[in-house]
PLY file of the C-alpha trace (Angstrom):
ply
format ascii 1.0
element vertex 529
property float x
property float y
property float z
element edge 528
property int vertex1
property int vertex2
end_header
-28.32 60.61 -135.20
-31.09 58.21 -134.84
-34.27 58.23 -132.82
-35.94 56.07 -130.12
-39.51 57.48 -130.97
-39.31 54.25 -133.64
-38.47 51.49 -131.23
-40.70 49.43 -128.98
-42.47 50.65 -126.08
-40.23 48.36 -123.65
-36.62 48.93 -125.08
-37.58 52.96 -125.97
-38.40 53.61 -121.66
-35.55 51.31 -121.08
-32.81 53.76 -122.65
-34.58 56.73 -121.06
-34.17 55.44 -117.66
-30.51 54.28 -118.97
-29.77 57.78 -119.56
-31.87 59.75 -116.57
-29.63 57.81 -114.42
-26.40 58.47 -116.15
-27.24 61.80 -115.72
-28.52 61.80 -112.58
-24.88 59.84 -111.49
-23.30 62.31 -112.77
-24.85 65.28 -111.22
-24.20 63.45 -108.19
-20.61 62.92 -108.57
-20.40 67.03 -109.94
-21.91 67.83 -106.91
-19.77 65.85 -104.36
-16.75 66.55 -105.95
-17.40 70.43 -105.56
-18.41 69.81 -101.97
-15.01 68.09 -101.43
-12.86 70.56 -103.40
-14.90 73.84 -101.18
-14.75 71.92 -98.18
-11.26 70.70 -98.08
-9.81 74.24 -99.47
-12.08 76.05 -97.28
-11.40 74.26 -94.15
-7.51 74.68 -94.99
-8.12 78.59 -95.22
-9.77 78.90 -91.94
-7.58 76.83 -90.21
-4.73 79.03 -91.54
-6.55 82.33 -90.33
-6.99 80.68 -87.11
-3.47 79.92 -86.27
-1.83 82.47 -87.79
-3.95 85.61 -87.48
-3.91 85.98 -91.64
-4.05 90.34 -93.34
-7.10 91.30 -94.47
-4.96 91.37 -98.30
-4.13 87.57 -97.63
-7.75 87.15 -96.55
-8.86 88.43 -100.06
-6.13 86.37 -102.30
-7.44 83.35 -100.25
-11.19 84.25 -101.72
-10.49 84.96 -104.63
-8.64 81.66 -105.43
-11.48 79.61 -103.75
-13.84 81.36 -105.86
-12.23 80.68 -109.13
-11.37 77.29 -107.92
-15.07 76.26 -106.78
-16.76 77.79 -110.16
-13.73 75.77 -112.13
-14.98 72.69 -110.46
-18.64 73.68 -111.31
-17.82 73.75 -114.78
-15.44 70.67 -115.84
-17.06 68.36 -112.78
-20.68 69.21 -113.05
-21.70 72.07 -116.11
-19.74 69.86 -119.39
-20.78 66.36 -118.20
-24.44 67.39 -117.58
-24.56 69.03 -121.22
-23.23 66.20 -122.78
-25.44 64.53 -124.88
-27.19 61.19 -124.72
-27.94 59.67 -128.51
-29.28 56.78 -128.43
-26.46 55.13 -130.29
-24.12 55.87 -127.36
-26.64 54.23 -124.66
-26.63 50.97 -127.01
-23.17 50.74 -127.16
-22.60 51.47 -123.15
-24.96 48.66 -123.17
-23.09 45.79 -125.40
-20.15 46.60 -124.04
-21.92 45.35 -120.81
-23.30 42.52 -122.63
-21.56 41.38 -125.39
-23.98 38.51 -126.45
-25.87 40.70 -127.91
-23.76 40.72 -130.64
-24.72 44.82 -131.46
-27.71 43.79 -132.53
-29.12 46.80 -129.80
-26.97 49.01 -131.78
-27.91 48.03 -135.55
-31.82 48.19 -133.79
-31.35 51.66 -132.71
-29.37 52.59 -135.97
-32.06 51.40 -138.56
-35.00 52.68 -136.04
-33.76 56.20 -136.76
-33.18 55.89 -140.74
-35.76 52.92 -141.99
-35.15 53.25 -145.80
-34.92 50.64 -147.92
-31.29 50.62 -147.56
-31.86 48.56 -144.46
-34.51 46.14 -146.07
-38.12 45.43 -145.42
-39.99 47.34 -143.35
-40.99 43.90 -142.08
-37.38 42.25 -141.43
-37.37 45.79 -139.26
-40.26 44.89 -137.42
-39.10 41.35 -136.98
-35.54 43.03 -135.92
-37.17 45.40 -133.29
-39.23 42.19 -132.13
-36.17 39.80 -131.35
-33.75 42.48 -130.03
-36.99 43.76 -127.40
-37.16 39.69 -126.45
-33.46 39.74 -126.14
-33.22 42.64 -123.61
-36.44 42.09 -121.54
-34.85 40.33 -118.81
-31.20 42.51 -119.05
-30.45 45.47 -116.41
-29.24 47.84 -118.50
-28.42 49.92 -115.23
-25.39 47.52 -115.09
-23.93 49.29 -118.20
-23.42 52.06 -115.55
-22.75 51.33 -112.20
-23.16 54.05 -109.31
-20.15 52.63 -107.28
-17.82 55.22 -107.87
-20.95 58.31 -107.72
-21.87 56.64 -104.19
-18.49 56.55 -102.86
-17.99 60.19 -103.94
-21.31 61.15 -102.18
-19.99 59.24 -98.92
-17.13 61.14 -98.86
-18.75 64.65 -99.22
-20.98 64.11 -96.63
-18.03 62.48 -94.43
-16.29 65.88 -95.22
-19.60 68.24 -94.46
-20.16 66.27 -91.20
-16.39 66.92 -90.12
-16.90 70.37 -90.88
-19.80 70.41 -88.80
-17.66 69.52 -85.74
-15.77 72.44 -85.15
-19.07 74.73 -85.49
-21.07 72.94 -82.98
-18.68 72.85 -80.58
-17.50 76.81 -80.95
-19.82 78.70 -82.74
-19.32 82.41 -82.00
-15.19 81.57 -82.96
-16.40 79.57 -86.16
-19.04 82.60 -87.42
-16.32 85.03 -86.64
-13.73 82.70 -88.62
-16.14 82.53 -91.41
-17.06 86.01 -91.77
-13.47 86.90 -92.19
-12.64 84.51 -94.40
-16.42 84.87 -96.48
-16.58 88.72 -96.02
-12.72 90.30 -95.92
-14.29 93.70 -96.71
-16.55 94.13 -93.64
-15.78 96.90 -91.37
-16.54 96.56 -87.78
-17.61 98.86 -84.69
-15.97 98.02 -81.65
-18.36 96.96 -79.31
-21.60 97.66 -81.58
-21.64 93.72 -82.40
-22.03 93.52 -86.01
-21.02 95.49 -89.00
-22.02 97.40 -92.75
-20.72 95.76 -95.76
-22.05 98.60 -98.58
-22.55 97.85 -102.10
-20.99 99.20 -104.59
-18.63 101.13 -102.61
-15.86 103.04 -105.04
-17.25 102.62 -108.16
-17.44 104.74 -111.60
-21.07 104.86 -112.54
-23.04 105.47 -115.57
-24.07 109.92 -115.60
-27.44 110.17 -115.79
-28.70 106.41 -115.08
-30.24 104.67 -112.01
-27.87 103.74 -109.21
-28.80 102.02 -106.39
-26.87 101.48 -103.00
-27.03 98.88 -100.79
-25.68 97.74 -97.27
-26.08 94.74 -95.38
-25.89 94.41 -91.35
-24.20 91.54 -90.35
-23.92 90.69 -86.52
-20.69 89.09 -85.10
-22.54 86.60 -82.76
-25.64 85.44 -81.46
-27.81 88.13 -79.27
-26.84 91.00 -81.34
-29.29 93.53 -81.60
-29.80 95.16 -85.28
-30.43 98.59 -86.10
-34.07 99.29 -87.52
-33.44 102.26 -89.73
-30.19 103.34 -92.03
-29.25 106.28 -93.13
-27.01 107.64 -96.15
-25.04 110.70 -95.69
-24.51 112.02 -99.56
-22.21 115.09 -100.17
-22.23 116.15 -103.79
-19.56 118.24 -105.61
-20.23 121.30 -104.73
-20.11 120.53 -100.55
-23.73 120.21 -99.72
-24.34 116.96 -97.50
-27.88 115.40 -97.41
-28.83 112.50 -94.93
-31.80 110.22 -96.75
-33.19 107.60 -95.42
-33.00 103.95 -96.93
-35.90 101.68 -97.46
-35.70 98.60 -95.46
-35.52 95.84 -97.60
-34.90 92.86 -94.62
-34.39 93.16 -90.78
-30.88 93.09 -91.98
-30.46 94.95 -95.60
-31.01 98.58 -96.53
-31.17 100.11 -99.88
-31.48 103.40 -101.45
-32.38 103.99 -105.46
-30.84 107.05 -107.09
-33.27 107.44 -110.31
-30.96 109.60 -111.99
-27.25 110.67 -111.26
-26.52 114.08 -111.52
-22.63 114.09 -110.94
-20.04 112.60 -108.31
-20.33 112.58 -104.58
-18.70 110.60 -101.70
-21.36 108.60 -99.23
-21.32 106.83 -96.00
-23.51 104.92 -94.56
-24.91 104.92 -90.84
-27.09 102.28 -88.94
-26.83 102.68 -84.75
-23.64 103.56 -83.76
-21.65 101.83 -87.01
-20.66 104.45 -89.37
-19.20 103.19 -92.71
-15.81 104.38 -94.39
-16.41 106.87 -96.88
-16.91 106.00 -100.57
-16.59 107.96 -103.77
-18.90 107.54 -106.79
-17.59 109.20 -109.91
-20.04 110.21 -112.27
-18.71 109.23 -116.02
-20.91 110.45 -119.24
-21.63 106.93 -120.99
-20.67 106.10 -124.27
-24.50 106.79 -126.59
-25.12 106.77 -130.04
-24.97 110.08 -131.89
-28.43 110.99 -133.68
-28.79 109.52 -137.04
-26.08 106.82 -136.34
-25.82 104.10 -137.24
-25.74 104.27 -140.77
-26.85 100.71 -142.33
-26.04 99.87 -145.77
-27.78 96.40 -146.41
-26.75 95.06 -150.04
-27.98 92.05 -151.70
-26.10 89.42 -153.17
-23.88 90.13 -155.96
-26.11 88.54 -158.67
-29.30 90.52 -157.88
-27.75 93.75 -157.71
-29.52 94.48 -161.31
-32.30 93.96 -159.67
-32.48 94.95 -156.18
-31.44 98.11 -154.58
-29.18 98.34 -151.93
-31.47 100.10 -148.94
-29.44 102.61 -146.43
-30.77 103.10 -142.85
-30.35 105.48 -140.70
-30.38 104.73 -136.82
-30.73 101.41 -135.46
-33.71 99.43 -137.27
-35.42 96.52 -138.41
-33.72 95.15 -141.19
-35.32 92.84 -144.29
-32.75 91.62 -147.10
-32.36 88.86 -149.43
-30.46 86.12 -148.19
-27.05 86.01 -148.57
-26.90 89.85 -148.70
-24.79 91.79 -146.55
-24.78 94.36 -144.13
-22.15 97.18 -143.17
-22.77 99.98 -140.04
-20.92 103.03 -139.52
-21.49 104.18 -135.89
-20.84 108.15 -134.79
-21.05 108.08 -130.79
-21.59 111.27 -128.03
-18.04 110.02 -126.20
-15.31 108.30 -126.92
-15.14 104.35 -126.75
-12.62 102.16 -125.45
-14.92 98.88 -127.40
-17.82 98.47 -129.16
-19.31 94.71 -130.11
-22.51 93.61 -132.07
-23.82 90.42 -131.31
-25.63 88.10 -133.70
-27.67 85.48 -132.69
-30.02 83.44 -135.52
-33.44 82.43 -134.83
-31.97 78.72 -135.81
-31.81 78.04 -131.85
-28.58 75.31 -133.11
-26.80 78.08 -134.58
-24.59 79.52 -131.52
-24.19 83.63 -131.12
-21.70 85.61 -132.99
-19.76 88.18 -131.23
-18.63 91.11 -133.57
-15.59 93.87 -132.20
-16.81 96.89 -133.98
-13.20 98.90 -135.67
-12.94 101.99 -133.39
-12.41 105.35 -135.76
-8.55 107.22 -134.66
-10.71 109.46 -132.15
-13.26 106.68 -130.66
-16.06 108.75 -131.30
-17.09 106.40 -134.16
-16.59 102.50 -135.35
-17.75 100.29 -138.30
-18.83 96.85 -139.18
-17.36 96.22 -142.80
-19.32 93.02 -143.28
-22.73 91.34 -141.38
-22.96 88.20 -143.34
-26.82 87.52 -143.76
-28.06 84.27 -144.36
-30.25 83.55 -141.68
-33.28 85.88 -140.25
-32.01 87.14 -136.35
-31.61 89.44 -134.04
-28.40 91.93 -133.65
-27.42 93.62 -130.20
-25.10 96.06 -129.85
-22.86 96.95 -126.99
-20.72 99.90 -126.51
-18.44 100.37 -123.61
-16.64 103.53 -122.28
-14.14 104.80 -119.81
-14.15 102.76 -116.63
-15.69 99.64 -118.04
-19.33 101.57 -118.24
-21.35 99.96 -120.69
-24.52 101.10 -122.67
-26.40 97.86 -124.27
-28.77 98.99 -126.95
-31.77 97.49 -127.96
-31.85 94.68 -129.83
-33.22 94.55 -133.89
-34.79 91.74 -135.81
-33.14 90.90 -139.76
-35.75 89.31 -141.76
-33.80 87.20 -144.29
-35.64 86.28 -147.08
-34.63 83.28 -149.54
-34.49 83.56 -153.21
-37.76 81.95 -154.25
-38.47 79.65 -157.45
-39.34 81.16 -160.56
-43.05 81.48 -161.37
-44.46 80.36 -164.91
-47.60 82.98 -164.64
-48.90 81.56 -168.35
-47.79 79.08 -171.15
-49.55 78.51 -174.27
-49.10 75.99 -177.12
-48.04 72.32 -177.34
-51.05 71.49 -174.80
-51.74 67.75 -173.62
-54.49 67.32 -176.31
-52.07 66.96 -179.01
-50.52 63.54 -179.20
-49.41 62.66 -183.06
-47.74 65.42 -185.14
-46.05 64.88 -188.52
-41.99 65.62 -188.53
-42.51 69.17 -189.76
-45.06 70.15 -187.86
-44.10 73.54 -185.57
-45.04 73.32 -181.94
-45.00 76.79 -181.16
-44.91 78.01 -177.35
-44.93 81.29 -175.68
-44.46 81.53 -172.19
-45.08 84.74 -169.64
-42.42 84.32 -166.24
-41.86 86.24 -162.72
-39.33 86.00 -160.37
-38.76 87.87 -157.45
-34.91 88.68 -158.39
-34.49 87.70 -162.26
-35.63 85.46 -165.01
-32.00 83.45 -166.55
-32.89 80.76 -168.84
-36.55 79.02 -170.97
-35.52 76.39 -172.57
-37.15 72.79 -173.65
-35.76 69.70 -173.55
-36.69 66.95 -175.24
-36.00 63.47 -175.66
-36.49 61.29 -178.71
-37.01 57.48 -177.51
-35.96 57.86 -174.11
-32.40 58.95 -175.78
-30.34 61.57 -174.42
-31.92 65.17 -173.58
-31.48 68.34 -176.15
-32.23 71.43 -175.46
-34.04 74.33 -177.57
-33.58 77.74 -175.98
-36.40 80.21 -175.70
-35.38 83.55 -176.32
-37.18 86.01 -173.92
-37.47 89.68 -174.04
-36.58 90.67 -170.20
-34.13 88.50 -169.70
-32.09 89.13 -166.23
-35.32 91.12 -164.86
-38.24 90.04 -162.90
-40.38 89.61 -165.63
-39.98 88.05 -168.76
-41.76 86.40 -171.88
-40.43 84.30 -175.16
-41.56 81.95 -177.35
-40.19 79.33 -180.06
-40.95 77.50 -183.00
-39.94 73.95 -181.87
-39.84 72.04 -184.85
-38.47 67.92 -185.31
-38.09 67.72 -188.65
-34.58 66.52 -189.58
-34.38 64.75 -186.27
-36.97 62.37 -186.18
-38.58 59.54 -188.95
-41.84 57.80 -188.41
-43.03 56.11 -185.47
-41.10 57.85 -182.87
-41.98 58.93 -179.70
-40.97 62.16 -178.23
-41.18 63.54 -174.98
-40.60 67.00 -174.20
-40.93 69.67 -171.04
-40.14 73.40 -170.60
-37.69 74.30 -167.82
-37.15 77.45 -166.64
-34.24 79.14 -164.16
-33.40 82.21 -162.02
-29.73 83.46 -161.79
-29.42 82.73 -158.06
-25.64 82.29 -157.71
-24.03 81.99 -154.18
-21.04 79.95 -155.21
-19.55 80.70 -151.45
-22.67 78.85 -150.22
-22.26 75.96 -153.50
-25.75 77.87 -154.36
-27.51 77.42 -158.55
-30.31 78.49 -159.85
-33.64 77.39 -158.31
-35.21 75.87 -161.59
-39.11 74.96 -162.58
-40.40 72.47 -165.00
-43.54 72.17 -167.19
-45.21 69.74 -166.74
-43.52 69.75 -163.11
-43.93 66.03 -162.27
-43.81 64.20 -165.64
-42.84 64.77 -169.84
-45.28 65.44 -172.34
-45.25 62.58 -175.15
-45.92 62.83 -178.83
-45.35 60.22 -181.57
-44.31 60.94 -184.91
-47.12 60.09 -187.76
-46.33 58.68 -190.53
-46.69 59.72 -194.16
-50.40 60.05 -194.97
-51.33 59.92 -191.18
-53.93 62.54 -190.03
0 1
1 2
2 3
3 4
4 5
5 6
6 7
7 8
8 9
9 10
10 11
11 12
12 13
13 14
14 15
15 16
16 17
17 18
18 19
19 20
20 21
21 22
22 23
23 24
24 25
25 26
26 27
27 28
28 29
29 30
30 31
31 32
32 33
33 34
34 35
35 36
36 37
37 38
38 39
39 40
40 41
41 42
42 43
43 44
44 45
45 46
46 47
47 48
48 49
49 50
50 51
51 52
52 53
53 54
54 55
55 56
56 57
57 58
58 59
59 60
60 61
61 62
62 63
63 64
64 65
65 66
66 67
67 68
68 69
69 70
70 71
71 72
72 73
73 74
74 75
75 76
76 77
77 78
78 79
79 80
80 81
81 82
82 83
83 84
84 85
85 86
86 87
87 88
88 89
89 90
90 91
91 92
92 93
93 94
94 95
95 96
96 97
97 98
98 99
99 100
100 101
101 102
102 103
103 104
104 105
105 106
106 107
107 108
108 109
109 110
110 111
111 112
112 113
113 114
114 115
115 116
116 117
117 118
118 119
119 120
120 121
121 122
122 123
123 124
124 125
125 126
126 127
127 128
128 129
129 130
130 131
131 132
132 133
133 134
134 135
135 136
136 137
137 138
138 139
139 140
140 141
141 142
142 143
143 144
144 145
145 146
146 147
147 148
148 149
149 150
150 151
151 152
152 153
153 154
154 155
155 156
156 157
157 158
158 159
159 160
160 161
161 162
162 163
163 164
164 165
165 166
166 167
167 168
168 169
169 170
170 171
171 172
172 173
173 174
174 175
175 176
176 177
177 178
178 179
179 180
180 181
181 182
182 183
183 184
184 185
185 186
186 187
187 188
188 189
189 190
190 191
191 192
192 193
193 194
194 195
195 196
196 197
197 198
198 199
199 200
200 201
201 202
202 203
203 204
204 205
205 206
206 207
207 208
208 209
209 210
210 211
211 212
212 213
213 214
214 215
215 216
216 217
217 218
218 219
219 220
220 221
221 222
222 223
223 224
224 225
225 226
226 227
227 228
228 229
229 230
230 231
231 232
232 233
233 234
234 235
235 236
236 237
237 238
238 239
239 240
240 241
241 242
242 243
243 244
244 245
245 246
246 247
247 248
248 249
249 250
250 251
251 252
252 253
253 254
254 255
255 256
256 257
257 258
258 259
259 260
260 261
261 262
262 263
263 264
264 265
265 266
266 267
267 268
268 269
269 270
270 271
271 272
272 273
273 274
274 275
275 276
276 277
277 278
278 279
279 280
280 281
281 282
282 283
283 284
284 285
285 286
286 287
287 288
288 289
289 290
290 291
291 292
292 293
293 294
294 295
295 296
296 297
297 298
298 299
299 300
300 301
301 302
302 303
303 304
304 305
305 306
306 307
307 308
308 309
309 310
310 311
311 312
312 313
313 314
314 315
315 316
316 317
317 318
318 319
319 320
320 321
321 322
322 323
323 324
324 325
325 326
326 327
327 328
328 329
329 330
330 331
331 332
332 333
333 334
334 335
335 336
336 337
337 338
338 339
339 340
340 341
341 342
342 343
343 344
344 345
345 346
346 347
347 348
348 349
349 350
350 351
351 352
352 353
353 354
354 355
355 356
356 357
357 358
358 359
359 360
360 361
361 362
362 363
363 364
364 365
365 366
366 367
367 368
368 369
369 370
370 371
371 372
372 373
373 374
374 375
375 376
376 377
377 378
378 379
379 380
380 381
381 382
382 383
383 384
384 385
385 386
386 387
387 388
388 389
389 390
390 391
391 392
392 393
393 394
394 395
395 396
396 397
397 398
398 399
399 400
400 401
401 402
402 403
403 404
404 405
405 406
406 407
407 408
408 409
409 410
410 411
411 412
412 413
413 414
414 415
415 416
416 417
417 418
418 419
419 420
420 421
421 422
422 423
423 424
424 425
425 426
426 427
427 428
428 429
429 430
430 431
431 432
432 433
433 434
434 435
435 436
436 437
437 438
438 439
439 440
440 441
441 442
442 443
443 444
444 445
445 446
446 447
447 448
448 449
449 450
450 451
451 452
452 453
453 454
454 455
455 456
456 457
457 458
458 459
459 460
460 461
461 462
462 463
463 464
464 465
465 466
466 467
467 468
468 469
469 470
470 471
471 472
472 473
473 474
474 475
475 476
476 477
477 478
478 479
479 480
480 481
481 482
482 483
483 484
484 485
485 486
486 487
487 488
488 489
489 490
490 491
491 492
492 493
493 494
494 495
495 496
496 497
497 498
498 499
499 500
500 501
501 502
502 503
503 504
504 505
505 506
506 507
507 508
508 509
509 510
510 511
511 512
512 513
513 514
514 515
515 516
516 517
517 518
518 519
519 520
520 521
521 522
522 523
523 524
524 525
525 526
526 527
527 528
């Protein structure tokens, strides 16, 4: 994907505004076509109540469907085309396409602008490039590419459609509130004669034992002039009979609230505000699904080639984990009720790496569930999520995973063959001894060495901790046999780990000494000193 950052000044604000108002078009035409789809649909349920005198269960189907069809809308008309990206690329070819005499010069600009190697030539003829496509494009709109005809037209029509809708609630306003209460609020119960009415939140509902709960109620008048109530009251009675009237806090002139800090058990409730007294409501207390003590159980295991060399760590209880990448993870859960799901969520700190929902396997009884395998190659954060009877959830605090990568081996000392010497005879030994760490294990010392710039052989080194974190060697590198006078050899030491993910097409991370270069020696000849 290229960049604009490289282009001109002119051409680089000239694709910005290009794509703000592509953007801003099409939030536009999101917007009016949910306007027109809520408006038309809307307007074609009230009209139906009106005639017809719609039940309260038709009156609920009808919201429903609006709902889902409005927030459908949202999503395919105005969410996906906002989140759409802009490259650059895509703007320069909206553009030629407008202009073709520009021959996609715009495009090969933008292209080489984003990846100048040499590939593309000079960094001159790039220059020059950028130059003649900025002259080319100074004087071109590129808000032609996209026009706002159809956006304006759908605009026009939306507020066409809003200003109908107006009409009807100008001209009768008690009938049209009334209409769109009904049609807005199905669930509302109403007094006769107290002019508005309670619409209490939750109502029926299964609630967490032993959590907050807080109910709410809302006073909604049926017409203008209607006097609210200043105070509410909720009348409680537990299991065992006893009926308690506490007040609620006033949150607005026209919303009441109570917060239960912790609940005890099931009761039924009503709510009363003047003379409107609400149908009664059961809450059912239901023990929440929590994690038994000690649980989970966390095995986190490394990768299979540094299991010589480092221990697989078990956890107990949710924690902080830290592993070596590409290890893995298993949990074995024990729970205080039975579970009708349990998920973990994953979600890497690489913010382009999307969230990874995990269904925990449920034990026979539902008291317990596993995760056989939490792949870990990237450092995180896991959630877990367990959910009960009734839909009650528990979300658990999230942990961090500190993934750490399998560093290069470390070449602590190395002695012999130094840079001083330059000429050796054919039999003379080089002899080298090295000392190595790594923080998994030590694989391979070796030198390779060419003789005039021919093909590379190796000599192994053979070390005395091989596969561990720490190892030494040494060798008695000798030439003679393989080279005659006047030669010139070069030669380096190389060293490897045994990192070996073949899943992630993973080798050995491998060091060289010298690390930048060889070290060259020419063979004397007879007599030489």
């Amino acid at each position: 994907m290229a960049t604009v950052e490289a282009l001109p000044a002119s051409l680089r604000a000239k694709l910005a505004s290009l794509a703000w108002r592509i953007r801003g078009l099409r939030a536009v035409r999101g917007v009016a076509l949910l306007v027109l789809t809520l408006a038309l649909t809307g307007g074609i349920a009230l009209a139906a109540d009106a005639c017809f005198e719609l039940p309260n269960a038709v009156r609920y189907a009808l919201l429903t469907g609006w709902a889902a069809l409005g927030l459908g809308v949202a999503y395919f008309g105005l969410f996906v085309p906002l989140s759409q990206r802009l490259d650059p690329e895509a703007l320069a070819a909206i553009i030629e396409e407008k202009y073709p005499d520009l021959g996609e010069r715009l495009t090969t600009t933008v292209e080489i602008a984003g990846n100048p190697s040499a590939a593309h030539g000079s960094t001159a003829l790039i220059a020059l490039l950028a130059q003649d496509t900025e002259a080319r494009t100074g004087r071109l709109d590129f808000f032609q590419a996209f026009p706002a005809k159809r956006a304006g037209q759908l605009g026009l029509a939306a507020l066409g459609v809003l200003a109908l809708a107006a009409i009807p609630a100008v001209t009768w306003p008690q009938e049209a509130a009334q209409l769109g209460q009904r049609f807005l609020a199905p669930w509302t119960v109403t007094a006769p004669g107290a002019g508005y009415a309670l619409a209490v939140t939750p109502g029926d509902i299964h609630a967490a034992k032993g959590r907050p709960l807080t109910l709410t109620v809302e006073v909604r008048p049926n017409g203008e002039g209607v006097f609210l109530p200043r105070a509410s009251t909720l009348v409680l009675t537990d299991g065992a009979g006893q009926t308690l009237r506490k007040p609620m806090q006033v949150d607005r002139a026209d919303a009441f609230s109570l917060r239960l800090e912790k609940l005890e058990g099931s009761f039924t409730y009503r709510v009363e505000a003047g003379p409107v007294i609400s149908p009664t409501y059961q809450v059912t207390a239901v023990a929440p699904v929590e994690l038994a003590v000690d649980s989970p159980v966390i095995a986190v295991e490394p990768p299979a080639y540094a299991a010589a060399t480092i221990q697989k760590q078990t956890l107990k209880g949710l924690a902080n984990l830290t592993a070596l990448q590409y290890g893995h993870a298993r949990y074995d859960f024990r729970f205080t009720a039975p579970a009708t799901a349990a998920t973990l969520t994953w979600k890497s700190e690489d913010p382009k790496q999307p969230s990874k929902i995990y269904d925990l396997t449920l034990s026979a009884d539902r008291m317990g569930a596993s995760l056989p395998d939490l792949p870990l190659k990237d450092s995180g954060e896991y959630k877990v999520v367990l959910t009960g009877e009734h839909g009650i959830a528990t979300e658990l605090e999230g942990r961090s995973v500190a993934v750490k990568a399998d560093e290069k081996p470390v070449i602590l000392k190395l002695s012999g063959g130094d840079d001083a010497l330059k000429t050796i005879h054919p039999f003379d030994p080089i002899d080298i001894s090295v000392q190595l760490s790594d923080d998994v294990g030590i694989a391979v010392a070796e030198i390779e060495y060419k003789i005039n710039k021919g093909a590379t052989q190796v000599v192994p080194i053979a070390l005395e901790g091989r596969g561990t974190r720490s190892a030494t060697g040494k060798v008695h590198f000798v030439l003679g046999g393989k080279v005659k006078e006047n030669d010139e050899v070069q030669y380096r030491v190389r060293i490897a780990d045994n990192r070996s993910v073949p899943e992630a097409k993973l080798t050995a991370n491998v060091v060289y000494y010298p690390s930048e270069r060889w070290r060259l020696l020419k063979i004397a000849r007879q007599g030489e000193t």
